[in-house]
C-alpha positions as CSV (number, residue, x, y, z in Angstrom):
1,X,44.4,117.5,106.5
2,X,45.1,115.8,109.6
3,X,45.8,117.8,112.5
4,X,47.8,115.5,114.9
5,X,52.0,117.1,115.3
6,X,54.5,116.2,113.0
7,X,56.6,113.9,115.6
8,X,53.4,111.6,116.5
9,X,52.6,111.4,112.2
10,X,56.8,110.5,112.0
11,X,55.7,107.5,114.7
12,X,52.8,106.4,113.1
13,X,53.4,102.6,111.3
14,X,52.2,101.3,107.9
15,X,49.3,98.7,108.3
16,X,51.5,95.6,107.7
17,X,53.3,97.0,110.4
18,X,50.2,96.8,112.9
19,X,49.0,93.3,111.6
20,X,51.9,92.2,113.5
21,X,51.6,93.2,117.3
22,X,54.9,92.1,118.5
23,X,56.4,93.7,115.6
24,X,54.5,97.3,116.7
25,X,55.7,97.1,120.2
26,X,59.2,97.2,118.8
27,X,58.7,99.7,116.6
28,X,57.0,102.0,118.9
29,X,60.2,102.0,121.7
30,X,62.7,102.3,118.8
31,X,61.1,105.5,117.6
32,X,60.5,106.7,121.3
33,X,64.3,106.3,121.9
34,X,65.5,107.5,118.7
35,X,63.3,110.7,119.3
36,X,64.8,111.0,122.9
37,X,68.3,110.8,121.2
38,X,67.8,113.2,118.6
39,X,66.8,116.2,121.0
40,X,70.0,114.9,122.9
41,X,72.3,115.2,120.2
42,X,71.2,118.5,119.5
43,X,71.1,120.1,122.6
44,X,74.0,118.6,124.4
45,X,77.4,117.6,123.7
46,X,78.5,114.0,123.1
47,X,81.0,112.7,126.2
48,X,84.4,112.0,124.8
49,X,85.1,108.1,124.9
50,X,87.2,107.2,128.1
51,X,90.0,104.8,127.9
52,X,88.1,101.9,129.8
53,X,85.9,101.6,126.2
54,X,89.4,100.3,125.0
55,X,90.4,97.2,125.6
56,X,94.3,95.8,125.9
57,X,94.1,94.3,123.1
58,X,92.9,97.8,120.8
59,X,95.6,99.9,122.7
60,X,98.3,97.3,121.5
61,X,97.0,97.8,118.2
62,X,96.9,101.3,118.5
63,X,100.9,102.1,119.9
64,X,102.1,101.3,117.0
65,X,100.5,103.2,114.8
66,X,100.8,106.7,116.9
67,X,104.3,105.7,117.3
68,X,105.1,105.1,113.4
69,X,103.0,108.8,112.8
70,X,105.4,110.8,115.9
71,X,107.9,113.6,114.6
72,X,111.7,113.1,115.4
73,X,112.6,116.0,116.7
74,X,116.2,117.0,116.5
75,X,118.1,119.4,119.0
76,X,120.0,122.6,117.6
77,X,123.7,122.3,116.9
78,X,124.1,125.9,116.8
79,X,127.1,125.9,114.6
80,X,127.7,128.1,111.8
81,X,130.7,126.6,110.6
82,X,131.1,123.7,108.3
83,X,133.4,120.9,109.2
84,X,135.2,120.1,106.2
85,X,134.9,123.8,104.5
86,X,135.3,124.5,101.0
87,X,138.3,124.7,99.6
88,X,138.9,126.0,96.5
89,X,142.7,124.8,95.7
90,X,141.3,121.5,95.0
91,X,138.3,122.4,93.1
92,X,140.7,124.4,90.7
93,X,142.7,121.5,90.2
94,X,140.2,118.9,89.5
95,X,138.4,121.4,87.3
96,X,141.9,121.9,85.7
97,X,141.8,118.7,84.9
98,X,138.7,117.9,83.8
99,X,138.5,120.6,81.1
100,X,141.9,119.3,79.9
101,X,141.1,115.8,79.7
102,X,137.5,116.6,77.8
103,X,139.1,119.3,75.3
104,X,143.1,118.8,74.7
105,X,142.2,116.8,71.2
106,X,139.3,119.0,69.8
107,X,138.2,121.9,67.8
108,X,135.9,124.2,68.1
109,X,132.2,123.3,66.6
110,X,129.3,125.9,67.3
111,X,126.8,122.3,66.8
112,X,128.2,120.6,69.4
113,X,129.5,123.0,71.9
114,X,126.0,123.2,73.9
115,X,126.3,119.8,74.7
116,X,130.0,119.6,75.2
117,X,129.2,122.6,77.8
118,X,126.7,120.7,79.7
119,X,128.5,117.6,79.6
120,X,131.6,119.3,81.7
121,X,130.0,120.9,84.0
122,X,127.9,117.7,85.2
123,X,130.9,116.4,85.5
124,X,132.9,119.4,87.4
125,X,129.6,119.1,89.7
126,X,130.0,116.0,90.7
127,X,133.4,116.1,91.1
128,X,133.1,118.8,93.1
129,X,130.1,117.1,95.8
130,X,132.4,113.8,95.4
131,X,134.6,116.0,97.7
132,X,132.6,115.9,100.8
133,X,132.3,120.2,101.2
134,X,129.1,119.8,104.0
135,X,126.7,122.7,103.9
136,X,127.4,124.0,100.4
137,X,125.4,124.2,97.2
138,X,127.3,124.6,94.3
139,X,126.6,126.5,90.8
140,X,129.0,125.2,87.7
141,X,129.4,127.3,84.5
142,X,131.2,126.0,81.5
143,X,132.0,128.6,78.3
144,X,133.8,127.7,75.1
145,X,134.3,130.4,73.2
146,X,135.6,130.1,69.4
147,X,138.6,132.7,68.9
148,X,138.5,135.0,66.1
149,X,140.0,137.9,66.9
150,X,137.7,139.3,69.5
151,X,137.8,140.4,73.1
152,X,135.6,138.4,75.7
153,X,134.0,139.6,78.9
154,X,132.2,137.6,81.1
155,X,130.8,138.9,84.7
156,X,129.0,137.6,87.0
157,X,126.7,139.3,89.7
158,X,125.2,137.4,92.9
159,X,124.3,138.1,96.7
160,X,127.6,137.4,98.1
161,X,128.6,136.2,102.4
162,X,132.1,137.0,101.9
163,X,133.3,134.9,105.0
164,X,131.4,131.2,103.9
165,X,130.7,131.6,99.9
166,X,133.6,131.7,97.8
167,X,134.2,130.8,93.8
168,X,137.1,129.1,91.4
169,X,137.8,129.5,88.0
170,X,139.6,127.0,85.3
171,X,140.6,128.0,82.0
172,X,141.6,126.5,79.0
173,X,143.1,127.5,75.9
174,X,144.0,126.0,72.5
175,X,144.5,127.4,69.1
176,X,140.3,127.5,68.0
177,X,138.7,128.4,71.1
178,X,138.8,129.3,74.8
179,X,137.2,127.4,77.4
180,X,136.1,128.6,81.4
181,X,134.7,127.0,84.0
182,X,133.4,128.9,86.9
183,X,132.3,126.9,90.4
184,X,130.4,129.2,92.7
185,X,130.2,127.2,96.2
186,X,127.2,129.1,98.1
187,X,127.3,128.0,102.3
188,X,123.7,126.8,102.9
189,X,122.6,126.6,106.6
């Protein structure tokens, strides 16, 4: 068992390393500063890099970059108000009009209702955003609802800012069935 310390059995060399002298000489004051630098780099903290490491022609390089990765920042308009504000006049009319246009020459067909539903109101929405309301979201129901002698109810039940949100309803009627439309326009902030 030998009995010399681990770091000096770390340092010894192979024997084709000491067949060549010059070659051992190297060796010995790469391990001797290697050891030096791993007691360093455990015991003391590595210096940050100062900017004269960098030369012009890195920091050109580097602007760019930080200036591609920077956050816009935006200053606070503090308004609570939209400017063009929902108006619901307009949205009952064009929802008027689309629910007549889509159903004046039809019956009612339980298959193709669903469809028919979704149709409309993908249509009423984007009739409605075509508008330009800023700072609303919008929610568009369609019914149709066959008539045969039955009464209807239909409610509706939502968190509510009575001075910004506000809602519209279109109906339309012919002899098989009864069609609604409700637009709820929600202020977003």
């Amino acid at each position: 068992m030998e009995t010399r310390p681990k770091a000096e059995r770390r340092l010894s060399l192979s024997v084709a390393q000491r067949e060549r002298p010059g070659r051992l000489v190297e060796a010995v004051k790469v391990a001797a500063t290697m050891k030096g630098k791993w007691k360093q780099s455990v015991f003391e903290p590595l210096a940050p890099l100062e900017e004269e490491y960098f030369s012009d022609s890195t920091k050109n390089r580097r602007l760019p970059f930080r200036a591609s990765r920077a956050k816009i920042k935006y200053a606070n308009t503090y308004r609570l108000e939209s400017y063009n504000k929902f108006r619901d006049y307009l949205v009952r009319d064009k929802a008027q009009a689309i629910l007549t246009n889509k159903l004046q020459q039809g019956n009612y067909d339980a298959v193709s209702s669903p469809s028919l539903c979704a149709s409309i109101s993908e249509e009423i929405l984007t009739a409605t955003k075509e508008m330009g309301f800023d700072r609303y979201k919008y929610v568009v129901s369609v019914l149709i609802v066959e008539k045969a002698g039955q009464a209807i109810h239909v409610a509706s039940r939502w968190v509510w800012d009575v001075q910004r949100d506000s809602w519209v309803s279109a109906k339309y009627e012919t002899e098989t069935f009864i069609a609604l439309a409700l637009v709820m326009a929600c202020y977003y902030e």
